[in-house]
mmCIF entry with sequence, helices, sheets and N, C-alpha, C, O atoms, coordinates in Angstrom:
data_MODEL
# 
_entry.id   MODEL 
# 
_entity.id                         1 
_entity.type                       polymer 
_entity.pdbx_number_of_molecules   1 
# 
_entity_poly.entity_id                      1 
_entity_poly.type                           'polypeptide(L)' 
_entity_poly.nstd_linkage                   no 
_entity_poly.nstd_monomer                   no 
_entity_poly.pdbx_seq_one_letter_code       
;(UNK)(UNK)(UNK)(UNK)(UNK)(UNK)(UNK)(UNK)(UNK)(UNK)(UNK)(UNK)(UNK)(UNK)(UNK)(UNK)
(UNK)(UNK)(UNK)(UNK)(UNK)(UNK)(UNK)(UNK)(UNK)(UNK)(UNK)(UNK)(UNK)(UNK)(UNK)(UNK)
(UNK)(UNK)(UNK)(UNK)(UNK)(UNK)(UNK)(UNK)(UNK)(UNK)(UNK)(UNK)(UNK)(UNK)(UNK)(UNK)
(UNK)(UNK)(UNK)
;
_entity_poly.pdbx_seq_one_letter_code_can   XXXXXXXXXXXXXXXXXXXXXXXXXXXXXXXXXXXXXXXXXXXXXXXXXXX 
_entity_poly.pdbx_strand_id                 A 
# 
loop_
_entity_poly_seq.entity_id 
_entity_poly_seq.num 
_entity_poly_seq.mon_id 
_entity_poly_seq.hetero 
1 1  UNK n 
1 2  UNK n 
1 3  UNK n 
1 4  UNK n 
1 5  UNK n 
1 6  UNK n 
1 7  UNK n 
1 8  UNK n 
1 9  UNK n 
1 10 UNK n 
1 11 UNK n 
1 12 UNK n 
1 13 UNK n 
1 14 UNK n 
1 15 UNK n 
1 16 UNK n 
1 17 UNK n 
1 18 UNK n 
1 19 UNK n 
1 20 UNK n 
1 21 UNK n 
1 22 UNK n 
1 23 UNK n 
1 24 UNK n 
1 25 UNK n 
1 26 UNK n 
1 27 UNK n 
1 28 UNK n 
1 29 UNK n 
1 30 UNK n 
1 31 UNK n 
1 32 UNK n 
1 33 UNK n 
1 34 UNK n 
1 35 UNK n 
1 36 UNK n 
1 37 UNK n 
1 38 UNK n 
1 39 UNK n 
1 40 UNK n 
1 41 UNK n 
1 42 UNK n 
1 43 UNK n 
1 44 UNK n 
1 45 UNK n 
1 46 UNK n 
1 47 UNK n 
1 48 UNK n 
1 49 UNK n 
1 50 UNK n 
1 51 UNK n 
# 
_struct_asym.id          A 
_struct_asym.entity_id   1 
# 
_struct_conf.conf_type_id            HELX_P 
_struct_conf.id                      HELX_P1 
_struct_conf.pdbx_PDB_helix_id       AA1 
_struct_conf.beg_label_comp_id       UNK 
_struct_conf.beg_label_asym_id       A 
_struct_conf.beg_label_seq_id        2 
_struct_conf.pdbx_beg_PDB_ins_code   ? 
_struct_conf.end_label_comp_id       UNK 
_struct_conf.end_label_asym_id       A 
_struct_conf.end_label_seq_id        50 
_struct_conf.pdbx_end_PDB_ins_code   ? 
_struct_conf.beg_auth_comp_id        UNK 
_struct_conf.beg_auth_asym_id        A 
_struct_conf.beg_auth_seq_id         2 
_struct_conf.end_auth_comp_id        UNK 
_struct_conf.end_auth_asym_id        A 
_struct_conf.end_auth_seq_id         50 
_struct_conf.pdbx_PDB_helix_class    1 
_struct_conf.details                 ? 
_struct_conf.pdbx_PDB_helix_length   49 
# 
_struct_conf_type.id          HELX_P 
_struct_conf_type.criteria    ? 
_struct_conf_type.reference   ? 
# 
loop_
_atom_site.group_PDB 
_atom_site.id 
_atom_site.type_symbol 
_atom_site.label_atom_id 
_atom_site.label_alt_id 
_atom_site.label_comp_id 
_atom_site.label_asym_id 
_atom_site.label_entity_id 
_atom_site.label_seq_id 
_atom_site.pdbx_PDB_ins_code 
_atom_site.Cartn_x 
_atom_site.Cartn_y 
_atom_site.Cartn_z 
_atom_site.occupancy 
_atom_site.B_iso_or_equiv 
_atom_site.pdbx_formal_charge 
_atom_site.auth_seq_id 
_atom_site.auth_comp_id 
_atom_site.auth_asym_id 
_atom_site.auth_atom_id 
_atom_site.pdbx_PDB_model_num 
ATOM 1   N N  . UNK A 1 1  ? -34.473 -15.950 -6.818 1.00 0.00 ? 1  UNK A N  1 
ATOM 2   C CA . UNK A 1 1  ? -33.204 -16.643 -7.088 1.00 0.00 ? 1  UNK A CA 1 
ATOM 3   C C  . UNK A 1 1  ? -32.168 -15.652 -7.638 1.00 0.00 ? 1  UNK A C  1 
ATOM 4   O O  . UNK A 1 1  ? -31.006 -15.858 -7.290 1.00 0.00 ? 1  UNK A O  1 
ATOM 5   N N  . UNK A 1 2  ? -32.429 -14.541 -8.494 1.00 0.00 ? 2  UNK A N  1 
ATOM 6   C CA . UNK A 1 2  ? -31.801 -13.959 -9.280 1.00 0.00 ? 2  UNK A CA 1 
ATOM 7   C C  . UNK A 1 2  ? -31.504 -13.321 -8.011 1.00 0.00 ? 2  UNK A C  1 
ATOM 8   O O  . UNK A 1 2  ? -30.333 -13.620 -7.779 1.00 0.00 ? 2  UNK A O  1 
ATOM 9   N N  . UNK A 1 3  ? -31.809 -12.823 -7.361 1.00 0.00 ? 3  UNK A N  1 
ATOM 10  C CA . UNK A 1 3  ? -31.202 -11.647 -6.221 1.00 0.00 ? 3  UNK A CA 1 
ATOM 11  C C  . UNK A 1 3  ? -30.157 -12.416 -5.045 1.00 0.00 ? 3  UNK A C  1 
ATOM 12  O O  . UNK A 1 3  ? -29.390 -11.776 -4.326 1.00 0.00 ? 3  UNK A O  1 
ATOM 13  N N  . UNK A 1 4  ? -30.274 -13.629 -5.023 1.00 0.00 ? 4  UNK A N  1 
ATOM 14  C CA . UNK A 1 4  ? -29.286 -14.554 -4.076 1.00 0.00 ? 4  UNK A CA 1 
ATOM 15  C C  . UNK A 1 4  ? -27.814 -14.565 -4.887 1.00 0.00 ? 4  UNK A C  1 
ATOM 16  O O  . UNK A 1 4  ? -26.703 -14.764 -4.395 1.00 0.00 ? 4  UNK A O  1 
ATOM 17  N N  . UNK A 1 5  ? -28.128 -14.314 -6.156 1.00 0.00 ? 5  UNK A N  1 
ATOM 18  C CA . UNK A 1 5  ? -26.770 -14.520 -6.930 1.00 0.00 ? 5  UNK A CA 1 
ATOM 19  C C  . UNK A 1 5  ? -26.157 -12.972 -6.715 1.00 0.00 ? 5  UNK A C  1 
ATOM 20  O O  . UNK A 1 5  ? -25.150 -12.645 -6.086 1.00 0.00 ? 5  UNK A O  1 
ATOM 21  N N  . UNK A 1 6  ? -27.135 -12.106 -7.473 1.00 0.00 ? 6  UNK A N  1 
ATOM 22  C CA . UNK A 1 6  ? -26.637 -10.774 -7.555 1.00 0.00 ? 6  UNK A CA 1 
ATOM 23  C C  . UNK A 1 6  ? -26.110 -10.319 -6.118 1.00 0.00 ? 6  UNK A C  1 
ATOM 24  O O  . UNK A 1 6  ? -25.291 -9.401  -6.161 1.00 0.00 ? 6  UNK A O  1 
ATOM 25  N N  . UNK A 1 7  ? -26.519 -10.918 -4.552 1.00 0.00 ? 7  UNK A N  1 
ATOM 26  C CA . UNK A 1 7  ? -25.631 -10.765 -3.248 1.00 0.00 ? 7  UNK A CA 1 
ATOM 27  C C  . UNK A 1 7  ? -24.561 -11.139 -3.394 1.00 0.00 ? 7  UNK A C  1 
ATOM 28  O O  . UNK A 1 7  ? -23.508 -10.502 -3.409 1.00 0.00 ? 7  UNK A O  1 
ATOM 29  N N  . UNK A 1 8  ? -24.839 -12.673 -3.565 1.00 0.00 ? 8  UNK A N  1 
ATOM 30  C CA . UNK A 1 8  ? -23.226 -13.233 -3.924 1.00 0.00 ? 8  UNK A CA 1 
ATOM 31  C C  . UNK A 1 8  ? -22.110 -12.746 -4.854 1.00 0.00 ? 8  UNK A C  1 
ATOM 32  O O  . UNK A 1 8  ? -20.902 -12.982 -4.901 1.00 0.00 ? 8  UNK A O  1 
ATOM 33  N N  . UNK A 1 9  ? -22.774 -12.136 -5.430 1.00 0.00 ? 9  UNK A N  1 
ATOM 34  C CA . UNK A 1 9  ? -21.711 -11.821 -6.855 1.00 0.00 ? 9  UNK A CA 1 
ATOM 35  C C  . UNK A 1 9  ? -21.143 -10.194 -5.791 1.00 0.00 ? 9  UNK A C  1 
ATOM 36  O O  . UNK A 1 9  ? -19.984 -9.819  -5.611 1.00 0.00 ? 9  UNK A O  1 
ATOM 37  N N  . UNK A 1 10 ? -22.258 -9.635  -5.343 1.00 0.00 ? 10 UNK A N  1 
ATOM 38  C CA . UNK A 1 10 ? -21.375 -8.293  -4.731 1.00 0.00 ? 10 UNK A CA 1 
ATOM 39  C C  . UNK A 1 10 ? -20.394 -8.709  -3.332 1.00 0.00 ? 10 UNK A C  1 
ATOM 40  O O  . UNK A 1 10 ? -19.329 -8.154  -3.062 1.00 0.00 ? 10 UNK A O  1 
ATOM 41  N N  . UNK A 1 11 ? -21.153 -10.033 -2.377 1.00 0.00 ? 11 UNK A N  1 
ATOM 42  C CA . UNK A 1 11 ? -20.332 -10.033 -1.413 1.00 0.00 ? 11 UNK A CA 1 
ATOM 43  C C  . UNK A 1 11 ? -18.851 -10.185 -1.561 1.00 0.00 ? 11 UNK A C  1 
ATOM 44  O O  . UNK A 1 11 ? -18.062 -9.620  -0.804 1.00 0.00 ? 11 UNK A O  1 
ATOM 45  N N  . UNK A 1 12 ? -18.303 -11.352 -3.051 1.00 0.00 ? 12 UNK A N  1 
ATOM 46  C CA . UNK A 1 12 ? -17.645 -11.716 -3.813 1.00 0.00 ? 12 UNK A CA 1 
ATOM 47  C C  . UNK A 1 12 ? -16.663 -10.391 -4.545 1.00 0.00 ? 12 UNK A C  1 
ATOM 48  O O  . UNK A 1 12 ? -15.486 -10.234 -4.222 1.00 0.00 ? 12 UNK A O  1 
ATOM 49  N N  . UNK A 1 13 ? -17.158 -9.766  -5.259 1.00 0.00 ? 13 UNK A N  1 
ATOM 50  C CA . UNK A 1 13 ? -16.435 -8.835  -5.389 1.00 0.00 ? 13 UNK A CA 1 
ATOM 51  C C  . UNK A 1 13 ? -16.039 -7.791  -4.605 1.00 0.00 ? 13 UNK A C  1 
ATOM 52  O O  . UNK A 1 13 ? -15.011 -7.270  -5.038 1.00 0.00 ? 13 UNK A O  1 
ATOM 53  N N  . UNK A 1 14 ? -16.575 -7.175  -3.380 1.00 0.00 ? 14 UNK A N  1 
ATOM 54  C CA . UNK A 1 14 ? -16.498 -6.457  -2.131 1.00 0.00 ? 14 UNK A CA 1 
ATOM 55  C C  . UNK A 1 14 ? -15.087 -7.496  -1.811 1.00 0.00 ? 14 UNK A C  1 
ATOM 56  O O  . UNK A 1 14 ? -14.089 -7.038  -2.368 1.00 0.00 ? 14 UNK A O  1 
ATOM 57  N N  . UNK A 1 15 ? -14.853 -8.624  -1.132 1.00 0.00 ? 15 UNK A N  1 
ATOM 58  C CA . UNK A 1 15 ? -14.105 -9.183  -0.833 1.00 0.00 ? 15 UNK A CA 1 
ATOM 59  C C  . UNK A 1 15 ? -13.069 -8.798  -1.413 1.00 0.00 ? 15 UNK A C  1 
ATOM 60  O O  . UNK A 1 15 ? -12.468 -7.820  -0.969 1.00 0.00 ? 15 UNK A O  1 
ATOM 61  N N  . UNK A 1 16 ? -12.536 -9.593  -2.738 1.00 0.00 ? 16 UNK A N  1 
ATOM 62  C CA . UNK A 1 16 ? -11.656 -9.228  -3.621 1.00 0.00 ? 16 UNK A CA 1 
ATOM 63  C C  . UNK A 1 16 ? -11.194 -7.574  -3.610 1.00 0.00 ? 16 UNK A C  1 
ATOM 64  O O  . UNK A 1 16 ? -9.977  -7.386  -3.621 1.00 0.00 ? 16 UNK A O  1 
ATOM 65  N N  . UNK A 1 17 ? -11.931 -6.565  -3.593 1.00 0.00 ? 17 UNK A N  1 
ATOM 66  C CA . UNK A 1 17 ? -11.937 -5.377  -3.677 1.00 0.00 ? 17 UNK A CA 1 
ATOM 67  C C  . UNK A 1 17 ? -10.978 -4.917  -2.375 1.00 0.00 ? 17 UNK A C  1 
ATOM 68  O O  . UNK A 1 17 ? -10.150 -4.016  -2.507 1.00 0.00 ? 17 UNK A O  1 
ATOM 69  N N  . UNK A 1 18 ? -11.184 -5.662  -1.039 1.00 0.00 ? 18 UNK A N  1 
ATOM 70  C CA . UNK A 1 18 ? -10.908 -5.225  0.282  1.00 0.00 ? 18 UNK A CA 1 
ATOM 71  C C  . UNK A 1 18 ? -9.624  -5.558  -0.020 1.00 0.00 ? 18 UNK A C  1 
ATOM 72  O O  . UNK A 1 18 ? -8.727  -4.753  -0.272 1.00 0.00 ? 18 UNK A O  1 
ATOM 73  N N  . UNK A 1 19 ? -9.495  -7.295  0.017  1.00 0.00 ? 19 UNK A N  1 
ATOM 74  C CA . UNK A 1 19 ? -8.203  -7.533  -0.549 1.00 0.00 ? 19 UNK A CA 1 
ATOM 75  C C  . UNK A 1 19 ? -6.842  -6.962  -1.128 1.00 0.00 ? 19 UNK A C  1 
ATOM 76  O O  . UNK A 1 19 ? -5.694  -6.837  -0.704 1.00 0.00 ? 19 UNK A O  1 
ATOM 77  N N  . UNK A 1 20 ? -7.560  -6.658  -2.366 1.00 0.00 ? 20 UNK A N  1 
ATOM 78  C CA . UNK A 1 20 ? -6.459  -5.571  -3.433 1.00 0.00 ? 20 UNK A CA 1 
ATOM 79  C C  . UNK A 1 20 ? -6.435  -4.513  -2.750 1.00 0.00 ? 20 UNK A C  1 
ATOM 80  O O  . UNK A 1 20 ? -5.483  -3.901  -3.233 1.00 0.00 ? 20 UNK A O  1 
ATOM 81  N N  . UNK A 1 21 ? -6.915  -3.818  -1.838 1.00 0.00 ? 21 UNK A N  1 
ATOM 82  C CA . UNK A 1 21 ? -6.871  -2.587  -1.442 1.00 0.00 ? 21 UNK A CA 1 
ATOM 83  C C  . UNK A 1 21 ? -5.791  -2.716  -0.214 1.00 0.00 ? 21 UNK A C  1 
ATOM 84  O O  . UNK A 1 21 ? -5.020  -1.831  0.157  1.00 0.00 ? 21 UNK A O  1 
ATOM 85  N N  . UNK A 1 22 ? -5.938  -4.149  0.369  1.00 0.00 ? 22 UNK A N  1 
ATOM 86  C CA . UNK A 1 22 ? -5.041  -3.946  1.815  1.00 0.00 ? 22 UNK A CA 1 
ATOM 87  C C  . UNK A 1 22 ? -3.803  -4.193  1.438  1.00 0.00 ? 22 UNK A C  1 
ATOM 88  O O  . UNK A 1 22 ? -2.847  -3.651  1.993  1.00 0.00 ? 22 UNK A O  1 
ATOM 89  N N  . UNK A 1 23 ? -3.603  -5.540  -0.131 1.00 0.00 ? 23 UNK A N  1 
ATOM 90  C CA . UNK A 1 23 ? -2.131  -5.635  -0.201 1.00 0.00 ? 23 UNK A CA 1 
ATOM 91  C C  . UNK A 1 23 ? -1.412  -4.429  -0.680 1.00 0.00 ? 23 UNK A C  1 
ATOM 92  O O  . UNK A 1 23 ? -0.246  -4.150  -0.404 1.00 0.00 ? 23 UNK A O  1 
ATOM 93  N N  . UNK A 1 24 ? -2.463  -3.532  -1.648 1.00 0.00 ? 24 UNK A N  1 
ATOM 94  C CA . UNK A 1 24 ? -1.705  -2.496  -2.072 1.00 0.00 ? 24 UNK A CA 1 
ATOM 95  C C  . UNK A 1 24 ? -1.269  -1.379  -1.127 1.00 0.00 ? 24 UNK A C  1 
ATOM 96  O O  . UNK A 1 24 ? -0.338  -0.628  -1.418 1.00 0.00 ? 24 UNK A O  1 
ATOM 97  N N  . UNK A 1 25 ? -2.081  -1.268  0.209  1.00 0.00 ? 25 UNK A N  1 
ATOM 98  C CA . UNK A 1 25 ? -1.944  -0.081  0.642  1.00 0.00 ? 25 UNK A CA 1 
ATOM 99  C C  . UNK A 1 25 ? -0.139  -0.932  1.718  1.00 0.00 ? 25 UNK A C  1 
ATOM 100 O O  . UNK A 1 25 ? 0.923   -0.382  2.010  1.00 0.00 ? 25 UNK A O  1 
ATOM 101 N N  . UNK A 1 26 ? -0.494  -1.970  1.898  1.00 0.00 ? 26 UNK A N  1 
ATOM 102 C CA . UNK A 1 26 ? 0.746   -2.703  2.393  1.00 0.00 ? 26 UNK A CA 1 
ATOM 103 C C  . UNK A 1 26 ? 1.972   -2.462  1.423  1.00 0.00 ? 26 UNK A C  1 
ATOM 104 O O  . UNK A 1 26 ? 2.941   -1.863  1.889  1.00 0.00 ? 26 UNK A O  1 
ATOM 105 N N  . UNK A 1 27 ? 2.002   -2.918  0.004  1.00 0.00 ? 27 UNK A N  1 
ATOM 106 C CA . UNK A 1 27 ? 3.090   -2.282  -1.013 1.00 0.00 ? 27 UNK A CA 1 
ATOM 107 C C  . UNK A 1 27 ? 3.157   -1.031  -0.189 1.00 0.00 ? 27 UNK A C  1 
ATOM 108 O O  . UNK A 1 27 ? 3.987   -1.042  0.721  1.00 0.00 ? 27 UNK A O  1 
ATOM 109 N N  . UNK A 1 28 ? 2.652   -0.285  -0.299 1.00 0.00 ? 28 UNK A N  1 
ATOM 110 C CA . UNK A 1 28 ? 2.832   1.359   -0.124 1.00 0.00 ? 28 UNK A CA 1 
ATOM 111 C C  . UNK A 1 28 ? 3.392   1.829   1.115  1.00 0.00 ? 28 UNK A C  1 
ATOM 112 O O  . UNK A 1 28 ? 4.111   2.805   1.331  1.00 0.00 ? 28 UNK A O  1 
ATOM 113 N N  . UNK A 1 29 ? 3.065   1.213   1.658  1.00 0.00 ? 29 UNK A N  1 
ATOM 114 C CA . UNK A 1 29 ? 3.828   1.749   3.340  1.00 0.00 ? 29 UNK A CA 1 
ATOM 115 C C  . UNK A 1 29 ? 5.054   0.879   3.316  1.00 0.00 ? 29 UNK A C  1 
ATOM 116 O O  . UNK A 1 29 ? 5.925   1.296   4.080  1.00 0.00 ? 29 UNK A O  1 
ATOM 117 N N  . UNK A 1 30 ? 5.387   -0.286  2.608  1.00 0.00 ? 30 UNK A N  1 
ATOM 118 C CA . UNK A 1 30 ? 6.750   -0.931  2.259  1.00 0.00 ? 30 UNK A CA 1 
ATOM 119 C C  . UNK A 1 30 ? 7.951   0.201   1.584  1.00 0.00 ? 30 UNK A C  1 
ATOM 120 O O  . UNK A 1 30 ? 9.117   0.295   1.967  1.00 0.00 ? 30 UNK A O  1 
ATOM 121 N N  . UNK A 1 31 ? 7.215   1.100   0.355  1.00 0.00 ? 31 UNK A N  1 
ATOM 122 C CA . UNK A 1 31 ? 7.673   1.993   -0.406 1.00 0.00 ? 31 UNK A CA 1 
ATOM 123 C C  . UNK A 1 31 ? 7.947   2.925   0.552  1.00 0.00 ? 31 UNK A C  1 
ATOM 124 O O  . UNK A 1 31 ? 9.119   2.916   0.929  1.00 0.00 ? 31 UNK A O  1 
ATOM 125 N N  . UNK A 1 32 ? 7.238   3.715   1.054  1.00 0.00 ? 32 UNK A N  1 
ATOM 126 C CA . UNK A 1 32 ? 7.216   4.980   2.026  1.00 0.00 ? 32 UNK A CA 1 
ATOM 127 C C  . UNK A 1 32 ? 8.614   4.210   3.174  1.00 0.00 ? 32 UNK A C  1 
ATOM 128 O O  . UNK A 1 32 ? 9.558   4.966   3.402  1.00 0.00 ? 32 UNK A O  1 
ATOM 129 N N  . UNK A 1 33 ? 8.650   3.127   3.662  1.00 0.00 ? 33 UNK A N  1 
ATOM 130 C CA . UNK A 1 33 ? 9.649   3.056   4.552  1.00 0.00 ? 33 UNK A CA 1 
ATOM 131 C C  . UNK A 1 33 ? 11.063  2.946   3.750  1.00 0.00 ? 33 UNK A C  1 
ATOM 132 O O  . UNK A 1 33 ? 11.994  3.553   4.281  1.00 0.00 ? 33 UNK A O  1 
ATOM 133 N N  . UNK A 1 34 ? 11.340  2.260   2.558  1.00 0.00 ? 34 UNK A N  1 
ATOM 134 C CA . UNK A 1 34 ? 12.321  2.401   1.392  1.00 0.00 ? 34 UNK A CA 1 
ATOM 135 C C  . UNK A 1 34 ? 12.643  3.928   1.526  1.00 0.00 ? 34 UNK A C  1 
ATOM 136 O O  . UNK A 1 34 ? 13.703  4.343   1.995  1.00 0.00 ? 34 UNK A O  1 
ATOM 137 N N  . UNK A 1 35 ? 11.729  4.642   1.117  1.00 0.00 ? 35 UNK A N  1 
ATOM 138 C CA . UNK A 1 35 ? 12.282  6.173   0.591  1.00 0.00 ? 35 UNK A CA 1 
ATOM 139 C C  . UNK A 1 35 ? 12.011  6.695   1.916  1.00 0.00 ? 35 UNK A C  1 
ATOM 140 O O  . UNK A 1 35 ? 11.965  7.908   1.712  1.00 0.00 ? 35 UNK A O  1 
ATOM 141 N N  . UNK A 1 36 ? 11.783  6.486   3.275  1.00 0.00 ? 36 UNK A N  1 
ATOM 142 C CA . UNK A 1 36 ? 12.011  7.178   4.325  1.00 0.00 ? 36 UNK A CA 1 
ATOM 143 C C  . UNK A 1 36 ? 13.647  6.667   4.701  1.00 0.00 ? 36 UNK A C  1 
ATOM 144 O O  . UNK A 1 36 ? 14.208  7.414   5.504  1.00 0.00 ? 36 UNK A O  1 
ATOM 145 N N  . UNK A 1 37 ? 14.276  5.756   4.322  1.00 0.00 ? 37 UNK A N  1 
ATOM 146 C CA . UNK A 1 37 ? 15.471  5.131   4.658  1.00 0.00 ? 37 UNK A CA 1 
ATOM 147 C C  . UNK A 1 37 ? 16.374  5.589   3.467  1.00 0.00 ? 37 UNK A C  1 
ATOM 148 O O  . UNK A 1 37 ? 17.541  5.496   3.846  1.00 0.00 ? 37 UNK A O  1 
ATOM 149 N N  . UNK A 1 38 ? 16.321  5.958   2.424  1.00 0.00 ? 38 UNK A N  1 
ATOM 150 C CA . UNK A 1 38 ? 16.591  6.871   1.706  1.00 0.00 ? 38 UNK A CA 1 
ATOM 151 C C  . UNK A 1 38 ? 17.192  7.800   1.707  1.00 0.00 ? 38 UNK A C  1 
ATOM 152 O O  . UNK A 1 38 ? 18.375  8.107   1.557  1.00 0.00 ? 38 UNK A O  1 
ATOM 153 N N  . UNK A 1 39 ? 15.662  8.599   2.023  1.00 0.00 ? 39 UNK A N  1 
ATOM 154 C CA . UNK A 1 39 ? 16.246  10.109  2.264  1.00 0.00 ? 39 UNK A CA 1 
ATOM 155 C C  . UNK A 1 39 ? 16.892  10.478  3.682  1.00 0.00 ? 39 UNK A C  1 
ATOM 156 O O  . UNK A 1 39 ? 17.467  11.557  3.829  1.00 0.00 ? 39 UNK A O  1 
ATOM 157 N N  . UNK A 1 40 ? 16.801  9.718   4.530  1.00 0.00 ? 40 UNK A N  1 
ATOM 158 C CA . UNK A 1 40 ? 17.464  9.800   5.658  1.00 0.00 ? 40 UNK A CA 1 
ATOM 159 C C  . UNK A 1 40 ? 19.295  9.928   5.769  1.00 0.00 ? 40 UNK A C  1 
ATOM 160 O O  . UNK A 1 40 ? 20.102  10.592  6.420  1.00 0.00 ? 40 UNK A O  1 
ATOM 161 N N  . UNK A 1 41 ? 19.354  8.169   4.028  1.00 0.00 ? 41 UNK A N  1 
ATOM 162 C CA . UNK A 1 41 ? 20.976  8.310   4.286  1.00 0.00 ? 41 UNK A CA 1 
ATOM 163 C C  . UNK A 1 41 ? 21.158  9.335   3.426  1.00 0.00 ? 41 UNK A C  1 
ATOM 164 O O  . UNK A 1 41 ? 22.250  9.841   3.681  1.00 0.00 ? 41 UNK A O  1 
ATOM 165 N N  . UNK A 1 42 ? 20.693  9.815   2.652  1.00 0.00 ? 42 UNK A N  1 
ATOM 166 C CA . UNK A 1 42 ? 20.938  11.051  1.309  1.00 0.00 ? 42 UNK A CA 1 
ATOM 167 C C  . UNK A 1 42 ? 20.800  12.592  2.228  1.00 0.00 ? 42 UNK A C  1 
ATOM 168 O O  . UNK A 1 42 ? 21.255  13.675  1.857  1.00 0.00 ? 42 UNK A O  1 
ATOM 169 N N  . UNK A 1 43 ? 20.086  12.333  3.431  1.00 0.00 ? 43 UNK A N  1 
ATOM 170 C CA . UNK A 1 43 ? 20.245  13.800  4.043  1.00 0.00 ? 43 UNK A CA 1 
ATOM 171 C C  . UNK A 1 43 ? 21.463  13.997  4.755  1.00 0.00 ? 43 UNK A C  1 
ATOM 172 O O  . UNK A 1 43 ? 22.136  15.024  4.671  1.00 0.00 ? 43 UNK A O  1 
ATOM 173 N N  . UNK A 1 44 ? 21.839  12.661  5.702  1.00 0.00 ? 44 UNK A N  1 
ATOM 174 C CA . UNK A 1 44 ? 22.527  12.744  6.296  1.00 0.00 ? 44 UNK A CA 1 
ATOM 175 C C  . UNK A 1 44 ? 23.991  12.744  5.541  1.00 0.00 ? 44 UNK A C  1 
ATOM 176 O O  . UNK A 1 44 ? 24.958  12.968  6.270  1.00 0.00 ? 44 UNK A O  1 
ATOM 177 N N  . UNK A 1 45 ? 24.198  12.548  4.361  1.00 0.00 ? 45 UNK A N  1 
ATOM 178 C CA . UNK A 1 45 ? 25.374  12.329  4.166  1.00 0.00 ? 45 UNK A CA 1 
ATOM 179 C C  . UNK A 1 45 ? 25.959  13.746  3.583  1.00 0.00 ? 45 UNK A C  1 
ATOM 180 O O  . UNK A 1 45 ? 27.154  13.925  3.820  1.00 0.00 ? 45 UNK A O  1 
ATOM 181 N N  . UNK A 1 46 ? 25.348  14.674  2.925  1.00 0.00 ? 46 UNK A N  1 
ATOM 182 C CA . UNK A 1 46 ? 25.246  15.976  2.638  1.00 0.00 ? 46 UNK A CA 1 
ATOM 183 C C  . UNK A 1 46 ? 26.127  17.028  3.911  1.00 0.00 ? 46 UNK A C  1 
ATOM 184 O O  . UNK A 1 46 ? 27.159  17.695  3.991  1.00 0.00 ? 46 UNK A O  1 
ATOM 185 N N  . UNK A 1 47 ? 24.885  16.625  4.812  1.00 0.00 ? 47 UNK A N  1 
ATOM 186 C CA . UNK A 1 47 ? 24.825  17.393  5.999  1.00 0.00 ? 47 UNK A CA 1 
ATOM 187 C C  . UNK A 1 47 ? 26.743  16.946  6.740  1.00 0.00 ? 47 UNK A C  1 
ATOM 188 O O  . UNK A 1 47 ? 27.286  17.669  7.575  1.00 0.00 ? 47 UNK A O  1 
ATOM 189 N N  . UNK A 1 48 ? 27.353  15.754  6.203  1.00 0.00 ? 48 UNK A N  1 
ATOM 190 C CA . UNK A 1 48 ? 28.568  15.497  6.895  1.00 0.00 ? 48 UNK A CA 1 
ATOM 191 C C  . UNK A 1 48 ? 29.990  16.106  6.142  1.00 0.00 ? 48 UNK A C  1 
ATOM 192 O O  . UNK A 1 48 ? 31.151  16.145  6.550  1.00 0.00 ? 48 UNK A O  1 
ATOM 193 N N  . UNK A 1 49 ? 29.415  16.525  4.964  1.00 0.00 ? 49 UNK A N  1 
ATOM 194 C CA . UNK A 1 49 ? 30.134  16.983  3.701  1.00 0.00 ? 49 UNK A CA 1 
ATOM 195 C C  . UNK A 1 49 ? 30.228  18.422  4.261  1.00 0.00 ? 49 UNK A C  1 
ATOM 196 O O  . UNK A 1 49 ? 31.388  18.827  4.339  1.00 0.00 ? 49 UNK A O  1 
ATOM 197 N N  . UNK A 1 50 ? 29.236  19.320  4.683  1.00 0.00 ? 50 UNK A N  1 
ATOM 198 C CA . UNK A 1 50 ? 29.128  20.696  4.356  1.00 0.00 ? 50 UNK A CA 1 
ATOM 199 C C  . UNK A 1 50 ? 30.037  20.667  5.951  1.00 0.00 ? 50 UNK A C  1 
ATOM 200 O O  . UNK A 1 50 ? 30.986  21.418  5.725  1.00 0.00 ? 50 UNK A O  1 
ATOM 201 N N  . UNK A 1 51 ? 30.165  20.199  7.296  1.00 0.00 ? 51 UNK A N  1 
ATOM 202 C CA . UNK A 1 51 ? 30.583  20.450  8.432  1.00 0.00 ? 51 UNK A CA 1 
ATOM 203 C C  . UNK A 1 51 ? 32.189  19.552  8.345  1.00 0.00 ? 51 UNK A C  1 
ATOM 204 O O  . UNK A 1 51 ? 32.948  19.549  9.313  1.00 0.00 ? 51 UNK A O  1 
# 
C-alpha cells in the first residue's frame, strides 16, 4: 500500500513540476520576444541618427 501512494505522490509531483517548467519557459520566450522588439527599435533608431 505504502508504495501505491509513494507512485502517486511522485506521478503528482512530476506533473506539477512539468507544468511550472512549461509556463515558465513560456514567460521566457514572451520576455526574449519583448527585448528582441526592443533592441531592434533601440538599434534601429541610433543607426538613423548617425546617417
Amino acid at each position: 500500500m505504502e508504495y501505491i501512494f509513494l507512485c502517486l505522490s511522485i506521478i503528482t509531483t512530476g506533473c506539477i513540476i512539468t507544468l511550472g517548467l512549461t509556463s515558465i519557459s513560456e514567460q521566457l520566450s514572451r520576455m526574449n520576444e519583448l527585448r528582441d522588439k526592443e533592441l531592434s527599435a533601440d538599434s534601429s533608431a541610433p543607426e538613423s541618427k548617425e546617417s
